[in-house]
N, C-alpha and C positions, 0 to 999 in steps of 0.2 A: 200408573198410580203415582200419584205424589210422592217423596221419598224424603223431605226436608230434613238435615239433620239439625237439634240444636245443643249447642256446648256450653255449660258455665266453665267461667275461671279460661274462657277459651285465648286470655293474651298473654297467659303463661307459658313456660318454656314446654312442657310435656303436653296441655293440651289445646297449644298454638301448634302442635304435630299434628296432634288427634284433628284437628280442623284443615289441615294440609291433605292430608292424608283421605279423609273420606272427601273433600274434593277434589283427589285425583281420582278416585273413586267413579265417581257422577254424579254426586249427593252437593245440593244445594244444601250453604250451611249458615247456620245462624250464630255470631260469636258474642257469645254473653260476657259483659264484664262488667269491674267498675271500675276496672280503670281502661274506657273505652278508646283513646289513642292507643294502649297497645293492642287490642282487638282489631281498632281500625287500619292498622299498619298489615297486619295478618292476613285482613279482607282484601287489603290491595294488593297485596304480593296473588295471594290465590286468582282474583280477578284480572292480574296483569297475563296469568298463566292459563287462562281460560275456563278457568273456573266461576261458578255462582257462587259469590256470599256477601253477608254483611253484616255490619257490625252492631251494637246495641249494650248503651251502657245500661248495666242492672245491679241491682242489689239483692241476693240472693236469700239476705234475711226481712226482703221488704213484701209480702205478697201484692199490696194493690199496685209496687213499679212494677212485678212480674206479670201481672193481668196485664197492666199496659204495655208492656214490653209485648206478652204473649199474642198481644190485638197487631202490633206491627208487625211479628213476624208473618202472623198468618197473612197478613195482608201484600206484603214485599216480596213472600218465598211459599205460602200455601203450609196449613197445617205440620203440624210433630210428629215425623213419624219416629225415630230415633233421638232419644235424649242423650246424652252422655253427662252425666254431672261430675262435675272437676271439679268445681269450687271448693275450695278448702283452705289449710293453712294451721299455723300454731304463731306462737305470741312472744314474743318477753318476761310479757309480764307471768306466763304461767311457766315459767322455764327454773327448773332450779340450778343452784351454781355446782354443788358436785352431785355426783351419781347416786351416790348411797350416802347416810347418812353417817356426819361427823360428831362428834362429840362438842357440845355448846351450839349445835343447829336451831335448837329450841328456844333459845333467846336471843338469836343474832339478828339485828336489824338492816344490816350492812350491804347485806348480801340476799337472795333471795331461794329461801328453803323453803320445805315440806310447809313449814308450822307457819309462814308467813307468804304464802303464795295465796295473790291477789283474787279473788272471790270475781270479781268483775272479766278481769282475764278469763279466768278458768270458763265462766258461763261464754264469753265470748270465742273461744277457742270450740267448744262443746257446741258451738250454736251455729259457726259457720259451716262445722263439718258436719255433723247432722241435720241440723235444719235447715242449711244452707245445699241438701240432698232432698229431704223432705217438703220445703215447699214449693220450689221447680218443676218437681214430681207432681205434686194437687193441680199446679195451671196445666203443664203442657201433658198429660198421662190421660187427660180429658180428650185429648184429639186421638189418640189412639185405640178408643174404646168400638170392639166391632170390627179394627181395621187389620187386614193383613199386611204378615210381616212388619209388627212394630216391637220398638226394645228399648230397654232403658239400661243403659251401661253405668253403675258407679265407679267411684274412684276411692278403692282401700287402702289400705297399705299392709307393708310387713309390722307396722306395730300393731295392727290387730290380731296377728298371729302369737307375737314375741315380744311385749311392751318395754319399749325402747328408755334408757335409763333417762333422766333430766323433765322429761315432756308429758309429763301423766294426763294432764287434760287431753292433748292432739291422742294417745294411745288409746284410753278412753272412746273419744270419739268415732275411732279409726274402726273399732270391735264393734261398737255401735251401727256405723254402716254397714258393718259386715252383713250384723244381724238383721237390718232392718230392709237386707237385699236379698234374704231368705224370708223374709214375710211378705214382701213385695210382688216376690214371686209366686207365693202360694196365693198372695191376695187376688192378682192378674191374670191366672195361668188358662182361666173361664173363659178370657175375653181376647186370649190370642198373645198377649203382650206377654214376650219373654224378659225377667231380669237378672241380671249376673253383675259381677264387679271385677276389676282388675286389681291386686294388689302389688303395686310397685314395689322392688327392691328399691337401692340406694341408685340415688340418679341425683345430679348436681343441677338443681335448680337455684332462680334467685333468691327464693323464700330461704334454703336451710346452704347458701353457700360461706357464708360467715359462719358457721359452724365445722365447716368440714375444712377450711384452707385460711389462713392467717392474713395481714395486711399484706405479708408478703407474697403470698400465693402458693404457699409451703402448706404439703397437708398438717393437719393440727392431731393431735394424741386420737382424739376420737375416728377419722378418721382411720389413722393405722388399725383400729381395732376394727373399723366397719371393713376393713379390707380383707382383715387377719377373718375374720367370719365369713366371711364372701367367698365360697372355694374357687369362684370364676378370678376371683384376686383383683377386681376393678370393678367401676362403676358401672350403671347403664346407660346405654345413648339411647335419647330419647326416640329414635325409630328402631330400635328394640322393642317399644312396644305396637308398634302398628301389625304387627301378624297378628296377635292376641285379639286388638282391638278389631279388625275387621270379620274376623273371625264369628267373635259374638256379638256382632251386630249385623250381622247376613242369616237369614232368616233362611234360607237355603243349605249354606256351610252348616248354622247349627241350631238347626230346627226343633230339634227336641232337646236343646242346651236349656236350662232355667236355674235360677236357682245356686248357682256355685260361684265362688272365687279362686282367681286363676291366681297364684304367684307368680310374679316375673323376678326374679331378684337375686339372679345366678348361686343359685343353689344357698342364698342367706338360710332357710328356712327348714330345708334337709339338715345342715351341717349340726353334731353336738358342739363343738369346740374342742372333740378330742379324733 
C-alpha cells in the first residue's frame, strides 16, 4: 500500500526532524513549505541518505496552492496517507511587551499592549495556526477516506494547556487545535483515519529563539522562568519528539489511539510551581 507521508511547516527546525525521521522510517515524504529552499535542503539531506522525498513550496492559508500542490504530490509520491500539520507560528505584531498588565497600558502607544494589539496580527497568527491545520486537512484527508492505516498528526502546544504570558493570539490558537483534533477525530473515526496531536514543551526553535536568549546568546529572564517550570530543568531536543511522533502515526503501535493530545514538555504541564 502506498504510505506517503505529507508535512507542512516541514523546513523548520522540529518538523525538518518529523520529516527525517519518518524517512528513516520508509515513508516517502512530502515537505510542504513556504519557504521552499529550506524544505528543499531537508529533501536533499534525506535523499542523499537514501531516503524518498521532496519538496513543495505551499501556502498553507492558500487552498487552490494546496490543490495544486496536492495534484503534485499525488503525482511525484502517490496519495496521503499520513498528514502531519506543523505549520504554525506567532507574530510581533500580536506579542505584548510585559506579561501582565501595567498601569498606563491603556493609553500607551509606544509599546505594544493588550488595548492596542494589532487586530491584523492577531487574525493572522489565529489563521496560520488554525486554518493553516484546517485546510491541508479538506485537500489531502480526501486521499484517506476508505483507506487503511491513515492519520493526521497536529501540532499543539503546551499553551493550549497553560496559556503562556505575552502571546494571546498563538495560546488561543494553540487550544483551538487542540479542540478541533477532538472533532476531527470523532468526525473520521467511520472512515478509518485516526487524529491525535502532539503538544510540544519548550524547544528552541528559530521562530521563538529571540525570545528565549539575548544578542548575546545569554538566556533572557523568561527563559529562566521556562526553566524554573520545567522540572526536567532544560529544553527539548528536537528528537525528543520522534518516539511520540512515530508512535501515533503507526496504525499498528496505536491502533485504537484517536483522539488525544500527548504532552512532551518535561514535566512543564504536571508541575504547580510549588
Amino acid at each position: 500500500m502506498n504510505n506517503t507521508v505529507v508535512i507542512t511547516g516541514a523546513g523548520g527546525v522540529l518538523c525538518s526532524n518529523f520529516a527525517k525521521a519518518m524517512a528513516a522510517a520508509g515513508y516517502p515524504v512530502a515537505l510542504l513549505d513556504l519557504n521552499v529552499d529550506a524544505a528543499q535542503a531537508v529533501a536533499d539531506e534525506i535523499n542523499a541518505a537514501g531516503g524518498k522525498a521532496a519538496a513543495y513550496k505551499t501556502d498553507v492559508l492558500d487552498k487552490e496552492n494546496l490543490e495544486a500542490v496536492h495534484a503534485r504530490v499525488v503525482n511525484d509520491l502517490g496519495k496521503c496517507r499520513i498528514l502531519i500539520n506543523g505549520a504554525g507560528g506567532n507574530s510581533p505584531k500580536c506579542t505584548t511587551a510585559h506579561e501582565i498588565f501595567e498601569e498606563g497600558d491603556e493609553t500607551r502607544t509606544d509599546i505594544s499592549t493588550f488595548f492596542n494589539l494589532d487586530k491584523s496580527g492577531f487574525n493572522f497568527v489565529f489563521d496560520l495556526n488554525l486554518m493553516g491545520t484546517l485546510l491541508p486537512t479538506q485537500v489531502f484527508a480526501k486521499d484517506m477516506l476508505g483507506e487503511d492505516g491513515c492519520s493526521i498528526l497536529n501540532i499543539s502546544s503546551m499553551n493550549a494547556f497553560r496559556p503562556l504570558t505575552k502571546i494571546p493570539a498563538y495560546s488561543a490558537a494553540k487550544a483551538a487545535v487542540s479542540n478541533f483534533t477532538q472533532w476531527l477525530a470523532v468526525h473520521f473515526a467511520g472512515q478509518g483515519i485516526r487524529v491525535n496531536a502532539m503538544a510540544p514543551g519548550f524547544f528552541v526553535t528559530n521562530q521563538n529563539r529571540a525570545l528565549l536568549f539575548d544578542d548575546a546568546g545569554k538566556p533572557t529572564p523568561r527563559t529562566e522562568k521556562i526553566l524554573g517550570a520545567t522540572p526536567m530543568g532544560r529544553f527539548g531536543e528536537a528528537e525528543e519528539l520522534t518516539g511520540t511522533l512515530l508512535w501515533l502515526t503507526d496504525s499498528k503501535a496505536s491502533g485504537f489511539v484517536t483522539g488525544i493530545v500527548v504532552p512532551v514538555d518535561g514535566g512543564f504541564s504536571a508541575y504547580s510551581g510549588v
